[in-house]
C-alpha positions in Angstrom: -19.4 136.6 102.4 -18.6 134.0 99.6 -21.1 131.2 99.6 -20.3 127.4 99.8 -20.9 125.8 95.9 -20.4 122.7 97.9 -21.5 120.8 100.9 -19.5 117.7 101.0 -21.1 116.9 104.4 -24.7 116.2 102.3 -23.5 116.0 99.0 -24.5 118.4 97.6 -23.5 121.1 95.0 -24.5 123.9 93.6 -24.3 124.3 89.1 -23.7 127.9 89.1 -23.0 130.3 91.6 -25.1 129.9 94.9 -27.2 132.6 96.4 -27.8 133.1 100.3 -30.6 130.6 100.0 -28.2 128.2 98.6 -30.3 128.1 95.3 -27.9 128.4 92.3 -28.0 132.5 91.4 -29.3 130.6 87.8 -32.3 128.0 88.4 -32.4 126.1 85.3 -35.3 123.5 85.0 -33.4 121.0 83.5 -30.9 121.3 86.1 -29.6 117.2 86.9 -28.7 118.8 90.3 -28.1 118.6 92.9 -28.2 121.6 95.0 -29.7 120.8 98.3 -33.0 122.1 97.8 -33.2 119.8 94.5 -31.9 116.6 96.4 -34.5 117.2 99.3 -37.2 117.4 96.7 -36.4 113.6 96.8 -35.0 112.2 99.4 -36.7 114.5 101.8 -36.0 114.9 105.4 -32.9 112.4 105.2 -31.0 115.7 103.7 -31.4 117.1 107.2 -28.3 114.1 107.9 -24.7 114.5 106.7 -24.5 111.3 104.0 -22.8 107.8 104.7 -23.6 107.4 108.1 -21.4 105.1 109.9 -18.4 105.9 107.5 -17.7 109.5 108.5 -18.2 111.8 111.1 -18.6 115.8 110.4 -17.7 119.4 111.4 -19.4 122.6 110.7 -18.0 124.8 108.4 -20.0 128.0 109.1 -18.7 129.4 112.8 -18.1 133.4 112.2 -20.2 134.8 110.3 -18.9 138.3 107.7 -21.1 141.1 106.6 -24.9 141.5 107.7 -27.4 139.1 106.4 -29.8 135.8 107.7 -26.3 133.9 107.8 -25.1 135.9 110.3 -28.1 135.0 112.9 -27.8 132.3 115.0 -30.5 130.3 116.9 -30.6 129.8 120.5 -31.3 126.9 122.2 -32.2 126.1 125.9 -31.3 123.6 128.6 -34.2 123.6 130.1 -38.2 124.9 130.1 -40.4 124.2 127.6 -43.0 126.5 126.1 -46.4 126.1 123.9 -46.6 122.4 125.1 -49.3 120.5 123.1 -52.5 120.0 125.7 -52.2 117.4 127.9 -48.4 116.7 127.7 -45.9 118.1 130.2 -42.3 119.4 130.5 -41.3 115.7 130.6 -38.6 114.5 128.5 -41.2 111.6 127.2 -43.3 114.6 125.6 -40.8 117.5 124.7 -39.6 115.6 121.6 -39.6 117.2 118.1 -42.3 115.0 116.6 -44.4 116.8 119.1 -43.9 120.7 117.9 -46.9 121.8 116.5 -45.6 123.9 113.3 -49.7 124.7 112.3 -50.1 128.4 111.3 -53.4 130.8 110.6 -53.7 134.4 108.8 -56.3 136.4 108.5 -58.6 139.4 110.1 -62.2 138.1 110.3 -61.8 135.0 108.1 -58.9 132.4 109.4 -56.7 130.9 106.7 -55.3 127.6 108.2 -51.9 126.1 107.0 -50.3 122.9 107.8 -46.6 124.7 107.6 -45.9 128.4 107.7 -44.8 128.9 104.5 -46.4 130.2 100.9 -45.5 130.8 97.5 -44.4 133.7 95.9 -46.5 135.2 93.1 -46.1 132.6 90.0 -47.7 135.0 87.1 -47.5 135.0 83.4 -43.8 134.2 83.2 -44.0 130.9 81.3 -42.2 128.6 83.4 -45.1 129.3 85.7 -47.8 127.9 83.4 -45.6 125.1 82.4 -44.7 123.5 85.5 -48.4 125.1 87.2 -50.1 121.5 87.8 -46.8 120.6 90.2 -46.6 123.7 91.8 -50.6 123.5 92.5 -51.2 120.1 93.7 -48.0 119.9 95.6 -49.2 123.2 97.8 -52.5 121.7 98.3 -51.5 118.6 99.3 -49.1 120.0 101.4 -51.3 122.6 102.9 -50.1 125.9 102.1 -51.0 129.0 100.0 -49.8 128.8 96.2 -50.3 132.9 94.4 -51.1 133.2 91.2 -49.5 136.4 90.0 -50.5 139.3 88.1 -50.6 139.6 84.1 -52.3 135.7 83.7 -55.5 136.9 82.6 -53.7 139.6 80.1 -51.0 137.4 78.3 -53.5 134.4 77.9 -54.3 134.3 73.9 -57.5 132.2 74.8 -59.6 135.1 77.2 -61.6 137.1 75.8 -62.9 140.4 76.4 -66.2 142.0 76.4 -66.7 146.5 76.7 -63.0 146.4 78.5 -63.8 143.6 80.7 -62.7 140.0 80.5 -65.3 137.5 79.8 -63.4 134.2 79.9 -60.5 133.0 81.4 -58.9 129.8 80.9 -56.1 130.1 81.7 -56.4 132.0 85.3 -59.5 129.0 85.7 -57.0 125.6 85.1 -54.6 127.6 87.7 -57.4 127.8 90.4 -59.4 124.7 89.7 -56.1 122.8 89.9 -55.3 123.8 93.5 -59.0 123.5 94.6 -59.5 119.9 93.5 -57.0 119.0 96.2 -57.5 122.1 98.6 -58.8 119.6 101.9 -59.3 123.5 103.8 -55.7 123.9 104.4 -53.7 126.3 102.6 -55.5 129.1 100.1 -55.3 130.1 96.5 -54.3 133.8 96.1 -54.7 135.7 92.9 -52.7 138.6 92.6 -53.8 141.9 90.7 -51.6 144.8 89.1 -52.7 148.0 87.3 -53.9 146.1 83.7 -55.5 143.1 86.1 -57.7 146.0 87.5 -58.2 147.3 84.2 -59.5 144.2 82.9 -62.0 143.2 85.9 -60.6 140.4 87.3 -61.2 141.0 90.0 -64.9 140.7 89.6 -64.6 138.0 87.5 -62.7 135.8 90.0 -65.4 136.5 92.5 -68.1 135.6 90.2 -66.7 132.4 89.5 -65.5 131.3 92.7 -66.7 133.5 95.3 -64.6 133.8 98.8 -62.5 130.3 98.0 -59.9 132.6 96.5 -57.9 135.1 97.9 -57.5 138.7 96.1 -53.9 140.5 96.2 -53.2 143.5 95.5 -49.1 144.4 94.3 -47.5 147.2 95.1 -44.2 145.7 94.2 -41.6 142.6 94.9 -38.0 142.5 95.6 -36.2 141.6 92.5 -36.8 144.8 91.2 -38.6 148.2 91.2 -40.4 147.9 87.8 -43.3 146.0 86.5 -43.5 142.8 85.5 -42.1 141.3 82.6 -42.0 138.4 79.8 -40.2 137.6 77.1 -41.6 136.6 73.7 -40.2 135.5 70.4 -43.5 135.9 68.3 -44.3 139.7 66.7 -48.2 138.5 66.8 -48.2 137.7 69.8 -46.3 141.0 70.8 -48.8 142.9 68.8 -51.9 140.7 70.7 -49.6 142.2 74.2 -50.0 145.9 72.9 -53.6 145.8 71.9 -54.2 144.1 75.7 -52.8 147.7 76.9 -49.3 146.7 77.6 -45.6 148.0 77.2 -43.9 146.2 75.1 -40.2 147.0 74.2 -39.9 147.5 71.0 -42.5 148.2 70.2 -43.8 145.7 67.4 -46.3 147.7 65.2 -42.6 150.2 64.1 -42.1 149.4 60.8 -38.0 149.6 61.2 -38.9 147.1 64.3 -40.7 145.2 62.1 -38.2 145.0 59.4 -35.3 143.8 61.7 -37.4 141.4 63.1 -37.7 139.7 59.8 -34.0 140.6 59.1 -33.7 138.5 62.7 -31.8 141.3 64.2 -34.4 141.7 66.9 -35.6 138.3 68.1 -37.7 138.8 71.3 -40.1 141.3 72.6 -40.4 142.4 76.3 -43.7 142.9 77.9 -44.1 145.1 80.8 -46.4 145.6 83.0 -47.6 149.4 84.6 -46.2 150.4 87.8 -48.6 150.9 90.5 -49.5 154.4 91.8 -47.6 156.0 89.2 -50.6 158.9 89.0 -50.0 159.4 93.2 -47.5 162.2 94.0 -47.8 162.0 97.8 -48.7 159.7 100.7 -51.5 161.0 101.8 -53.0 160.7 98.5 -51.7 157.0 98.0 -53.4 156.2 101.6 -57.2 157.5 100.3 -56.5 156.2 96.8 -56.0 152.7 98.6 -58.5 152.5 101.5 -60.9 154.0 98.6 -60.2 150.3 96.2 -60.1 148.2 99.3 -63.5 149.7 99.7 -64.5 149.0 96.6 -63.6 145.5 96.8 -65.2 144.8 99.6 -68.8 146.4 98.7 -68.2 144.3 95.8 -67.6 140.9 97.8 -64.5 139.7 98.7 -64.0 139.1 102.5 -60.5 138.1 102.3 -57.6 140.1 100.8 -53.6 140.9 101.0 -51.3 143.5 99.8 -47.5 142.6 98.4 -44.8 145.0 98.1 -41.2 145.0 97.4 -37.9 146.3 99.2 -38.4 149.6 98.7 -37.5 152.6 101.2 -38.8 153.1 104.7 -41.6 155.6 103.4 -43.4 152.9 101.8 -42.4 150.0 104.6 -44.3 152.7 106.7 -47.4 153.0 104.4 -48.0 149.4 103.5 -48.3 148.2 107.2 -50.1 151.2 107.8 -52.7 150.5 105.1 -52.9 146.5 105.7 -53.2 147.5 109.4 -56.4 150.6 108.6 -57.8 148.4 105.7 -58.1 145.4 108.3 -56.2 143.3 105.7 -55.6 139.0 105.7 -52.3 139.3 105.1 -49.1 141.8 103.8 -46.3 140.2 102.4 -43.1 142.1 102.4 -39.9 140.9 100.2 -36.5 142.3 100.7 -34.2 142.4 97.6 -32.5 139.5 96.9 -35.8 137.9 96.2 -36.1 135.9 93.0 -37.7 136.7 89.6 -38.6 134.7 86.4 -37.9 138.0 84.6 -36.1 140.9 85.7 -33.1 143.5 84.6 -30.2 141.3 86.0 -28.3 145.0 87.4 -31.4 146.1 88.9 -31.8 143.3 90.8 -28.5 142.9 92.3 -28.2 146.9 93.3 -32.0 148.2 93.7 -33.7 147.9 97.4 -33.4 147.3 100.8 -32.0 143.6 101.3 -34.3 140.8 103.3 -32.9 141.4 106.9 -33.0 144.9 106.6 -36.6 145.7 105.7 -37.5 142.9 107.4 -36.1 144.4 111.0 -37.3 147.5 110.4 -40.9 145.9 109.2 -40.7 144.7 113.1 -39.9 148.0 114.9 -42.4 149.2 112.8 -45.2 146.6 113.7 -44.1 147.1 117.2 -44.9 150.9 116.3 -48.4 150.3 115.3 -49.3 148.0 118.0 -48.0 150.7 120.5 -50.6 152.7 119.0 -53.6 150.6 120.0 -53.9 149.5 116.3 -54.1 145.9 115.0 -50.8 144.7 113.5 -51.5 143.0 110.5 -50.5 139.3 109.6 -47.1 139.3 108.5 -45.3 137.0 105.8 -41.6 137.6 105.1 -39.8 137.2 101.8 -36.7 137.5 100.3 -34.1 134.5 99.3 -35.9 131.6 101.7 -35.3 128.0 100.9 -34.3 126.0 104.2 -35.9 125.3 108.0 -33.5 128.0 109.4 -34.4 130.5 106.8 -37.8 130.1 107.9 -37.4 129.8 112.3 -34.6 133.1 111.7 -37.2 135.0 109.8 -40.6 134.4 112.0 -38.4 134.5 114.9 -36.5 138.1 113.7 -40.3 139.8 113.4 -42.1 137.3 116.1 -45.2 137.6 117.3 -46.2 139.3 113.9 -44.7 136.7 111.2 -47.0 133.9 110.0 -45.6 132.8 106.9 -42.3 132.2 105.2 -42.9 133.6 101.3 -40.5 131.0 99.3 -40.4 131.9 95.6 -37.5 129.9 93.7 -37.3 127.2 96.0 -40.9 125.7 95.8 -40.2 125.6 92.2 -37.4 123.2 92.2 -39.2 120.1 93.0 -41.9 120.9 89.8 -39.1 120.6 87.4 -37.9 118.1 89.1 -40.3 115.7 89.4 -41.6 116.6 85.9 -38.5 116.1 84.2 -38.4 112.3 85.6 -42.1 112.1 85.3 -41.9 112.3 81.4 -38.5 109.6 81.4 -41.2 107.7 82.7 -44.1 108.8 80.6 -42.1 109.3 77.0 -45.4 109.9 75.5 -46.4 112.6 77.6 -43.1 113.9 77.9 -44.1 117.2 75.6 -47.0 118.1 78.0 -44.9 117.4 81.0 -42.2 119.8 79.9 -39.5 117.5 80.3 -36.3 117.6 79.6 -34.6 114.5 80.0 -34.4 110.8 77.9 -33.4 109.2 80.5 -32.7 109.2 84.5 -29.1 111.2 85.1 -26.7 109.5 87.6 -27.9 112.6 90.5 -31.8 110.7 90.5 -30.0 106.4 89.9 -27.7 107.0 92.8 -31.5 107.6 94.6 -33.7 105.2 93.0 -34.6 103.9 89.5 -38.9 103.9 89.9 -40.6 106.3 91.0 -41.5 104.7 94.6 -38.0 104.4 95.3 -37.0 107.9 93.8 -39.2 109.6 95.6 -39.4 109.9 99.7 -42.8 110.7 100.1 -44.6 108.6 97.0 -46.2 106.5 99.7 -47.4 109.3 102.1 -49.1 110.7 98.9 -50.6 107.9 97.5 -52.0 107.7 101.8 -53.3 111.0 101.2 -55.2 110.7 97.8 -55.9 107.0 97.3 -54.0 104.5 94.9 -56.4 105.5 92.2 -55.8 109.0 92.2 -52.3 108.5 92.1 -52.3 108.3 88.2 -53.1 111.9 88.1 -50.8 113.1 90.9 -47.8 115.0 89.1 -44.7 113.6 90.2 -43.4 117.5 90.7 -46.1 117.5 93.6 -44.5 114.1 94.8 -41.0 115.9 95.0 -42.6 119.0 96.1 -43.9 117.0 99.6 -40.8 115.5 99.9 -39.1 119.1 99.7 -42.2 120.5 102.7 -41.3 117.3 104.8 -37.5 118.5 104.7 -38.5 121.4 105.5 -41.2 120.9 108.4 -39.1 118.4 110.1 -36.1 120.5 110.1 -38.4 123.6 111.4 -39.8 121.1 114.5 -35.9 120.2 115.1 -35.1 123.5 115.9 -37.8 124.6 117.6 -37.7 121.8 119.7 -33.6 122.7 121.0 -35.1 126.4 121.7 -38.0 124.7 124.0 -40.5 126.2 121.9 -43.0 123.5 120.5 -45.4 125.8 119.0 -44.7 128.6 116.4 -46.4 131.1 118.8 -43.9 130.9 121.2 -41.2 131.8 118.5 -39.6 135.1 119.9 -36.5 137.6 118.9 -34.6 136.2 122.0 -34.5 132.6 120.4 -31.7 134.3 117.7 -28.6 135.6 118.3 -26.5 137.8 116.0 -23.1 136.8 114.9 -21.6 139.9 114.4 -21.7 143.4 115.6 -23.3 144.9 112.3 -26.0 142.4 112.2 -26.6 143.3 115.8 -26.7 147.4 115.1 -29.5 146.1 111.7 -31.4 143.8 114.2 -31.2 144.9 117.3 -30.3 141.3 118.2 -28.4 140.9 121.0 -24.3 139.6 120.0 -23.9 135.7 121.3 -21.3 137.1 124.0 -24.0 139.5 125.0 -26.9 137.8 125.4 -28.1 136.4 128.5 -24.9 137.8 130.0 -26.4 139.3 133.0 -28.4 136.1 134.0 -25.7 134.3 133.2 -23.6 136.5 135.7 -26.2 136.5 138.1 -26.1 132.5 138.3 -22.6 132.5 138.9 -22.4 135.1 141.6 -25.7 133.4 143.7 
């Protein structure tokens, strides 16, 4: 299946070659755009719309579907009934509008996490783009009202924590991250720190609870979908790679050889990679992986956490097996499962484009599974879904392709966009702070002046901001948190328009039968009934009454 690079019916394009999620396969931050996630960032839900209404008129372009994949789903939608009804309105035309859908959500096993939309981030770690563009990303999921992850490594890379007997002592780094969400955290939404093998070492954990006690989240990686190796950064300093090693990481080459030394200097090598332990390298079966984990989530929870959630990647059906086993035994919040074709700030490029089960594989195979589990008389744990997400069908095909188990949408890339974004026109605006901001541009590019040309105009949802945290605290709003509301408003008002043609007007009532697969393969993956299939016999039985 070749993807579209452009959509003349909204105007958009995409720089580089577009990915299933219609992100470019290359997300730069300076990008001047505008792929569709970008322009949404700030124009918001009017990207739903094809552009110059009242000039044209438009057609679909995207009937038969080739090849297996979310593209090839279809959603369903309904003549008639309506289901999960807000209290006190009725099947009447009046009430069964899209405005009305409720598209709240909730994780959790003891302790509910509430959310305004079901989605999340994905795990935004010590890759640097993640600390650059953090106050955006931050603000703009807690205004919003979703969970934002801080992923693993931050603790580890940050040259200003300190260490005390093999523990960390200070943090500032991981504390700026969390205090930043919590200042606008309004009890919707969650901050999630994520931990790997060296995070462990180090006692973050313990340190995170000490500081903030159950207002964060604790995640433990077992993997993601971009690849089937520990994390990574690049760095250009041989200090700084040396400060890396002493912390207890890989680092490739390594920078205390003397020959690496030399062609360093000679500038023959230029960068350093960091890398970051697999987990359960010392397990050798799954039996022993089971105990090993049901033993830490013990631990953690003598120690004081009351809310926790495992991640892991696209790896075989084995491990599928294991992780929902152990979320479900362990009594875990929440278990995020992304399929390859997830996005990375750092991974081997080949490893990511031939490693792993893709998205709508694992992720029908997480649902017979679930369905496995449940059959057993054992709790199914809260589900989130990852894997190349970035619009309002991604999200209603993917809670609807595991329904009633998904609560959350995992969005890595996308979420992203609108922080470097809004902070490149954020520092055309603030010259003086442009350094801080990490932008990139001097002035406005013709993308953002066909828009606006101030910031009120630019951005859709400046004014439902500025509702939400006062005119004076709008100085210290980010604009990539303006853009990033704008992108969520896109996003929730598209979700409420389709759930509102399948009848269903509250996420609960999402179910498999609301999709329909395009294609025969996608129908074998799925088990989703074809489009000329489904129904057929109530359909028959209509005609024949």
């Amino acid at each position: 299946m070749e993807w579209r690079k452009h959509n003349d019916a909204l105007g958009t394009v995409n720089r580089g070659n577009p990915c299933e999620s219609g992100l470019c396969t290359l997300c730069m931050s300076n990008c001047r755009g505008k792929c569709e996630t970008w322009l949404s960032s700030l124009v918001g839900r009017k990207i739903l719309y094809p552009r110059n209404f009242g000039e044209t008129t438009s057609g679909s372009s995207h009937i038969v579907a080739e090849g297996a994949g979310y593209h090839a789903l279809r959603i369903n939608g309904y003549a008639y009934g309506s289901h999960g009804v807000p209290s006190g309105l009725s099947n009447d035309p009046d009430d069964c509008i899209f405005p009305n859908v409720n598209i709240e959500t909730s994780f959790g096993s003891e302790v509910p996490t509430k959310c305004r939309l079901p989605i999340m981030t994905g795990a935004l770690g010590s890759t640097f783009i993640a600390a650059k563009y953090w106050d955006s990303f931050a603000v703009g999921a807690a205004l919003c009202g979703f969970p934002i992850v801080i992923g693993e490594n931050v603790v580890g890379v940050d040259r200003e924590s300190q260490m005390a007997g093999g523990k960390i002592s200070s943090a500032p780094e991981l504390e700026r991250r969390i205090d930043m969400f919590l200042r606008y955290y309004d009890g919707h939404g969650a901050v999630i720190v994520q931990m790997n093998v060296e995070d462990t070492r180090n006692g973050v954990a313990q340190y995170v609870l000490d500081k903030y006690g159950d207002k964060v989240i604790l995640e433990l990686k077992w993997g993601q979908g971009a690849k089937d190796i520990g994390g990574e950064i690049q760095v250009t300093d041989i200090e700084y790679a040396r400060f890396l090693k002493d912390r207890g990481y890989v680092v490739d080459p390594n920078p205390y050889d003397t020959s690496v030394e030399t062609a360093f200097k000679a500038r023959a090598i230029k960068s350093f990679a960091r890398h970051s332990r697999l987990g359960g390298t010392d397990i050798d079966s799954s039996a022993k992986l089971y105990d090993t984990f049901m033993g830490e989530i013990e631990s953690l929870r003598s120690m004081g956490y009351k809310r926790m959630s495992l991640k892991t990647g696209a790896y075989g059906l084995e491990a599928l097996a294991l992780s929902i086993k152990c979320a479900s035994d362990a009594k875990l919040d929440l278990l995020t499962i992304d399929g390859a074709g997830g996005g990375t700030g750092m991974s081997p490029w080949n490893m990511m484009e031939h490693w792993g089960v893709p998205s709508l594989h694992l992720h029908s195979k997480t649902y017979e599974y679930c369905k496995t589990i449940e059959s057993a008389g054992k709790k199914v744990p809260d589900i989130s879904l990852a894997g190349g997400f970035a619009r309002e069908d991604h999200i209603f095909k993917a809670i609807a392709l595991c329904a009633p188990y998904t609560r959350l949408i995992c969005m890595g890339r996308a979420p992203m966009i609108p922080g470097f974004l809004g902070s490149n026109i954020e520092g055309v605006f603030k010259p003086e702070n442009k350094a801080a901001l990490n932008g990139h541009w001097d002035e406005l590019p013709a993308s953002v002046k066909d828009v606006g040309t101030y910031p009120e105009e630019i951005f859709a949802g400046w004014e439902s901001v500025k509702n939400k945290v006062g005119e004076s605290e709008m100085s210290n709003i980010p604009f990539g948190a303006v853009a990033m509301y704008g992108y969520a408003d896109k996003l929730a008002c598209g979700l409420q328009q389709f759930m509102a043609g399948a009848r269903k007007f509250s996420l609960d009532q999402i179910s498999r039968e609301d999709l329909l697969a395009g294609n025969q393969e996608t129908a074998e993956i799925t088990g989703i009934a074809r489009m000329t299939e489904a129904q057929n016999e109530e359909a028959l039985s209509i005609l024949k009454s």
